[in-house]
C-alpha positions in Angstrom: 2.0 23.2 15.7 -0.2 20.4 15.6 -0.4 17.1 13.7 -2.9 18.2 11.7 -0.8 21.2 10.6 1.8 18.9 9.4 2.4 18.0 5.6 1.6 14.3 5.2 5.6 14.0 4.7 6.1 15.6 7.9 3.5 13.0 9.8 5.2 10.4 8.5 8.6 11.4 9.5 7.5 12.4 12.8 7.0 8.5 13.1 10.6 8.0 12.8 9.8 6.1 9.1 10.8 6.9 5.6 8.3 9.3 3.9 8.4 6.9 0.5 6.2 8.5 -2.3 3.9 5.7 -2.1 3.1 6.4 1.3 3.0 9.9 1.1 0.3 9.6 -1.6 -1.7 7.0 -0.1 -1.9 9.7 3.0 -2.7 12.1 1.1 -5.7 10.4 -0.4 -7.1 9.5 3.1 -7.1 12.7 4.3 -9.0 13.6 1.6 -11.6 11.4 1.5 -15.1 11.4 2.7 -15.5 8.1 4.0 -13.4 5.1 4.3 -11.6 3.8 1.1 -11.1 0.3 0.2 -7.9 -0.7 -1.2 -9.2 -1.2 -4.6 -10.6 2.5 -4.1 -7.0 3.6 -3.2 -5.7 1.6 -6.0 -7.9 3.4 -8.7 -7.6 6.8 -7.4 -3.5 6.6 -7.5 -3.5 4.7 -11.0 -0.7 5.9 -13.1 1.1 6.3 -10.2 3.4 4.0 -10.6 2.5 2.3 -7.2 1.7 -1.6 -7.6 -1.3 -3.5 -5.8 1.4 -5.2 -3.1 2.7 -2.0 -2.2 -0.5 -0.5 -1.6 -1.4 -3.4 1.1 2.1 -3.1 2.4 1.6 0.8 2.7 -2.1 0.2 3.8 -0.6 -2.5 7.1 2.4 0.3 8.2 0.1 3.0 8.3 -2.4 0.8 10.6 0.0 -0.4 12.7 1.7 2.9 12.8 -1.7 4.3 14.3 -2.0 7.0 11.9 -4.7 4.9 9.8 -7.5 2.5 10.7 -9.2 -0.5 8.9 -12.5 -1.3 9.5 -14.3 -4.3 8.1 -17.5 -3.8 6.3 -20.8 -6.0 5.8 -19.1 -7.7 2.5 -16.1 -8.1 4.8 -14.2 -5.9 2.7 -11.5 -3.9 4.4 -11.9 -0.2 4.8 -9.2 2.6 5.7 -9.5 5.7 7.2 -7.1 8.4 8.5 -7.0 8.1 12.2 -7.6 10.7 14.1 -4.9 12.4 15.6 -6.5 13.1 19.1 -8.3 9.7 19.4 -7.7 7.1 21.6 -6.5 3.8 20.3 -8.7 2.0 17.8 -8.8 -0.9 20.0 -10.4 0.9 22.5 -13.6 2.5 21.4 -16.5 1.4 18.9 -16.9 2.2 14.8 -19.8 3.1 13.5 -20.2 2.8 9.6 -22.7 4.3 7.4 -24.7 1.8 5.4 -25.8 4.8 3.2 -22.1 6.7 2.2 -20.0 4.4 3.7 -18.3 6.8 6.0 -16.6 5.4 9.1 -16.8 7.4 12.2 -14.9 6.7 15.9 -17.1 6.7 18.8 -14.5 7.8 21.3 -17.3 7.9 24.0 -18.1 4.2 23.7 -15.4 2.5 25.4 -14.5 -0.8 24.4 -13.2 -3.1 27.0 -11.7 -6.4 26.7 -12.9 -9.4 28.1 -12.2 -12.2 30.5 -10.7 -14.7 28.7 -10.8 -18.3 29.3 -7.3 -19.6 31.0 -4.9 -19.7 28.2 -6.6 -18.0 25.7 -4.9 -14.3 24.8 -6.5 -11.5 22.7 -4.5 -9.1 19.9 -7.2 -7.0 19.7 -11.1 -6.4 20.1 -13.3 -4.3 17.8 -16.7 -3.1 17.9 -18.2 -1.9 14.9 -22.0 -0.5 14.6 -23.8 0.0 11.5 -26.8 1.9 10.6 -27.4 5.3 9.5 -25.4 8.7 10.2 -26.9 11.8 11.0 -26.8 12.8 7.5 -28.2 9.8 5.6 -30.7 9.3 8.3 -32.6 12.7 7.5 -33.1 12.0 4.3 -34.7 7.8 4.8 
């Protein structure tokens, strides 16, 4: 069975974490959606849920840094979430590309990012490489 055959429950236990209801629904709405959500698309679509703005970001951070979600920043530097792919490499190494028409967010697991030389004494967390324009879809119709 693979990861994608799990229940979103399932995923999260596989983790070795709780699988809270707000986590469970906020999973549930990612794999759902068409393009990457921000969190005040994530906190509109589970309204009446019960689940507070603070415990969306908290939800929102564990499933990043779980690996099972990625954020991506957009051109109003808004964050953006995504489910991660369960076959793709780490998010840190290889590009985003992000529809300026639907706002989708797509990994470009065959553009390799690699990290740089740093000057003595610097250190890096993390390197990104995000690429906007048009997707195949939106393109055919500009």
């Amino acid at each position: 069975m693979s990861a994608d055959d799990l229940t979103p429950a399932d995923r999260i236990r596989a983790l070795g974490a709780r699988a809270t209801p707000a986590r469970v629904a906020v999973m549930r709405l990612l794999d759902a959606a068409e393009r990457a959500l921000t969190h005040h698309d994530i906190e509109l679509a589970l309204e009446g849920s019960g689940f507070d703005r603070v415990t969306l970001y908290r939800v929102l951070d564990w499933m990043v840094e779980s690996g099972i979600a990625h954020r991506v920043t957009d051109a109003q530097r808004v964050f953006r979430f995504s489910k991660a792919a369960t076959d793709a490499p780490a998010h840190d190494r290889h590009a985003h590309f992000r529809c300026e028409d639907c706002g989708k967010v797509f990994c470009l697991d065959d553009v390799p990012v690699t990290r740089p030389a740093l000057p003595k004494g610097f250190s890096s967390s993390a390197v990104e490489l995000s690429i906007t324009g048009h997707c195949g879809h939106c393109g055919k119709h500009s």
